[in-house]
N, C-alpha and C positions, 0 to 999 in steps of 0.2 A: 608446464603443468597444465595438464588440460582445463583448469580449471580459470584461468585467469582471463578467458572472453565473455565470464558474469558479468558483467557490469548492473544488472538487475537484482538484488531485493534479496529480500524477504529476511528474514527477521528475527526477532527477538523483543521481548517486552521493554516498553522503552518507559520514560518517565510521562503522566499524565501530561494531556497537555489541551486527521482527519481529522481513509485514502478514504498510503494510498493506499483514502487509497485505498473505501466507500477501507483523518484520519482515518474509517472505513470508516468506511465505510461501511466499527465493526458494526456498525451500520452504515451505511457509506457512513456501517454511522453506527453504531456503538451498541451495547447491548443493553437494549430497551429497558423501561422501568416504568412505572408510576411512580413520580416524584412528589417533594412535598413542596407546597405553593407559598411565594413568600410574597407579602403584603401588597408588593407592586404588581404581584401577579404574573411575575415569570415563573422559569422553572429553570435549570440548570442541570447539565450533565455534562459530565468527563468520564474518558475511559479509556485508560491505557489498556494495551492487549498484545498477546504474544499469537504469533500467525506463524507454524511451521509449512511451510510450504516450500514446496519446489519449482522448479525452473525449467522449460522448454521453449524452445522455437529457431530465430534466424537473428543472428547479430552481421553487422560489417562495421570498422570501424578504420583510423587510418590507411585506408587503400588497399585493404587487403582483399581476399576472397571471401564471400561470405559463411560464417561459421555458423555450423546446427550445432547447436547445445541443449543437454537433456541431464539436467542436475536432480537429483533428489535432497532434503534438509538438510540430509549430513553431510553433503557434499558442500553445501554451500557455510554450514554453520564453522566447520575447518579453515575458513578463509574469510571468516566474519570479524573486523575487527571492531563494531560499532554499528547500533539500531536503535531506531526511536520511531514507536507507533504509536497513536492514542487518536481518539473521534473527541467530540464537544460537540452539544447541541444546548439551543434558547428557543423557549417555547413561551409560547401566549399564545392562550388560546388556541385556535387553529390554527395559528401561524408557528413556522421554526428557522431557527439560523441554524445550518449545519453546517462543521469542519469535520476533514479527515486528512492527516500527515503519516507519510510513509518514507521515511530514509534508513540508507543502509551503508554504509562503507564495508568495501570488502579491498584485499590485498592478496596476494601470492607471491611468490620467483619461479623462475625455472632457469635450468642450464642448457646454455646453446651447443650443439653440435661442435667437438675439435675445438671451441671458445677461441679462435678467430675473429671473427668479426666482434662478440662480446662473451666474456665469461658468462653471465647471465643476466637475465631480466626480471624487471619489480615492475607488479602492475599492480595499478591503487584505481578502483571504480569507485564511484559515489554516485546512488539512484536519490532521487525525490520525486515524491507524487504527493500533490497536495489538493487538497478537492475543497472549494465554499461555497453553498448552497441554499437555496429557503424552500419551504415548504406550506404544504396550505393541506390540513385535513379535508378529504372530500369525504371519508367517513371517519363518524365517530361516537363513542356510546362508552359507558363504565370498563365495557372489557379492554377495549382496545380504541385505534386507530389506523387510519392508511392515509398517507401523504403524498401528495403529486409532487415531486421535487426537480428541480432544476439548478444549473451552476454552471460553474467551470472549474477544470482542472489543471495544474500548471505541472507538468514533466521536465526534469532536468538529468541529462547521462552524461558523465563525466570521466573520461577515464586516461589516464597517463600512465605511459612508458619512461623507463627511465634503466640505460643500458650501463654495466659495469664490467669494465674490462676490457679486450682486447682493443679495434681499432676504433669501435665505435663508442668505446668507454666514455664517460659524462655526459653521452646526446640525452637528451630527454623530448618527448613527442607527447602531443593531448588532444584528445580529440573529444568533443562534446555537440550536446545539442540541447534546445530547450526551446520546448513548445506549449502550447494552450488548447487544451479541447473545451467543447459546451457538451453536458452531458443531461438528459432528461429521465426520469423513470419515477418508481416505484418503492417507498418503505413503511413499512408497520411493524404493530406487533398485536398480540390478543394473550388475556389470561383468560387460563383457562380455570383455574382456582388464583387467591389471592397474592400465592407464591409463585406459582408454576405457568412460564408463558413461553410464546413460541415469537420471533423476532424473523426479521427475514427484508431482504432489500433485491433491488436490482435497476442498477442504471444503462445507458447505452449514450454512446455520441459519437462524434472528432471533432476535427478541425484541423490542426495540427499533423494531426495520427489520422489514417482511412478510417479507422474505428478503435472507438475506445470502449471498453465493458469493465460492469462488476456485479458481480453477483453471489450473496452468500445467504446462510438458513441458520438459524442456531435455537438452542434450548436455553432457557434462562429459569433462575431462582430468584427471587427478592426476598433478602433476609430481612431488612425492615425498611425505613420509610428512605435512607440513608445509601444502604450497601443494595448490590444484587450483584448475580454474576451469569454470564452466558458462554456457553460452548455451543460448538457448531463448525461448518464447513464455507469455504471461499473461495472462490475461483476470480480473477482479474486478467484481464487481455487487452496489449495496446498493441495496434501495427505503424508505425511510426516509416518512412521514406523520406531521405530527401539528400542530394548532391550527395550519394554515396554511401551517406550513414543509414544505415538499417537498424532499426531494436523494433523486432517482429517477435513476440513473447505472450506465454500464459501462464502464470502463477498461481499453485492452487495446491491446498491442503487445509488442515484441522487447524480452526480457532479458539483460544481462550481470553476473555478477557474480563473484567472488574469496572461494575460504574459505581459513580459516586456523587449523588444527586441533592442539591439542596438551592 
C-alpha cells in the first residue's frame, strides 16, 4: 500500500490537554482569547483542535531507499487509527508557559509479490511532536499582544514491520528515532471588536533536525469570558538526518480548534 511509509501525522481532534506541534502551536499555541483572571492572577487555557492537513517530503527508514511521499487528509485519515492534539498556555502578566502535543498512530497492510518471501505486510507508525515554551509580551495594550517565545521541542518516529506468511512469516523489524530541537519566534493575537480577533504565531530552530518550523494564522470568535473558537491555516516542517534515518516533511492544511479559559 503506498501508503504505509507515513509514519508522520496529522490528525484528528483529540481530547484537551502542545505542537506539534506550535500542542500548536494551535498556537504553537492555541486559539487565542481574553481570559478571565483568577485571584492569584493567572490565567489559564486549553485547546483541543482538529488540524486536517497533509503530508509531503523524504522518509528512509530500515535500510531502504529513500521514499518521496505526497499524501493529502484523506489519504492519511484511511490509515488513521488514533490522534490527540491540544495547546495549553499560563499567563501572568507578561509572562506565559506554553504547551503543544501532537500524536498520531497510523497502520496499513499490503500484499507481497507471488507471497514468497511473506504473504504480507503490517506497518503501525506512531509520530509525536511535543513543544514547552515561555514567553515574555514585548507588546501589549487592551487589544491585544505579541510574545517573544522560546523552548524546545521533543520528536519521536516510530515505526514497525511485522511480516506474515511465507518464509519470512513472524520477523518483525522497528525502526525509530527521537530527538530535541530549541525553537525561537513569534505569537500574538489583536481584537478587533470584543468578539472578533486575529491569532497568528510563527517559530523556527533545530538541533536535532537541520530545521525545525511552524507557522500558522487563524480567525477567532470569543463567545464569552469562558468559550471562543478559531479557525485558520498551519503549515509545520522538520528536516530530521542521521545514520540513515531520514523524516524530511511538511504538513500543512486547515485548522479548527475550541479554548477554554478560566
Amino acid at each position: 500500500m503506498r501508503t504505509i511509509h507515513l509514519p508522520a501525522i496529522v490528525l484528528l481532534a483529540g481530547v484537551s490537554g502542545p505542537s506539534i506541534g506550535n500542542a500548536a502551536d494551535l498556537t504553537p499555541l492555541a486559539p487565542e482569547a481574553k481570559t478571565v483572571e483568577t485571584r492569584s492572577g493567572w490565567e489559564f487555557t486549553v485547546a483541543p483542535y482538529f488540524w486536517a492537513a497533509g503530508i509531503s517530503g523524504d522518509i528512509r527508514q530500515f535500510g531502504l531507499p529513500t521514499v518521496s511521499i505526497d499524501a493529502d487528509f484523506g489519504d492519511i485519515l484511511s490509515n488513521l487509527d488514533f490522534a490527540f492534539m491540544a495547546t495549553a498556555e499560563a499567563r501572568y502578566d507578561r509572562y506565559s508557559i506554553i504547551g503543544d502535543v501532537i500524536y498520531t498512530k497510523l497502520s496499513a497492510d499490503a500484499h507481497t509479490p507471488n507471497g514468497i518471501l511473506a504473504g504480507s505486510v503490517d506497518v503501525t507508525s506512531e509520530t509525536f511532536a511535543g513543544l514547552l515554551g515561555v514567553g515574555y509580551a514585548v507588546l501589549e495594550n487592551q487589544n491585544g499582544h505579541l510574545d517573544v517565545v522560546g523552548g524546545a521541542k521533543v520528536w519521536s518516529v516510530d515505526t514497525d514491520l511485522s511480516f506474515n506468511g511465507g518464509l519470512l512469516g513472524g520477523i518483525k523489524r522497528e525502526d525509530s528515532a527521537t530527538w530535541v530541537d530549541a525553537v525561537v519566534g513569534l505569537r500574538g493575537n489583536y481584537f478587533f471588536t470584543p468578539e472578533i480577533y486575529a491569532t497568528g504565531w510563527g517559530l523556527v530552530g533545530g538541533g536535532g533536525a537541520d530545521v525545525d518550523w511552524d507557522v500558522g494564522l487563524g480567525l477567532g470568535y470569543k463567545f464569552n469570558d469562558t468559550i471562543s473558537a478559531v479557525a485558520g491555516y498551519r503549515a509545520l516542517g522538520v528536516d530530521y538526518e542521521n545514520d540513515g534515518f531520514i523524516f524530511d516533511v511538511v504538513q500543512r492544511g486547515p485548522i479548527l480548534g475550541v479554548s477554554f479559559h478560566f
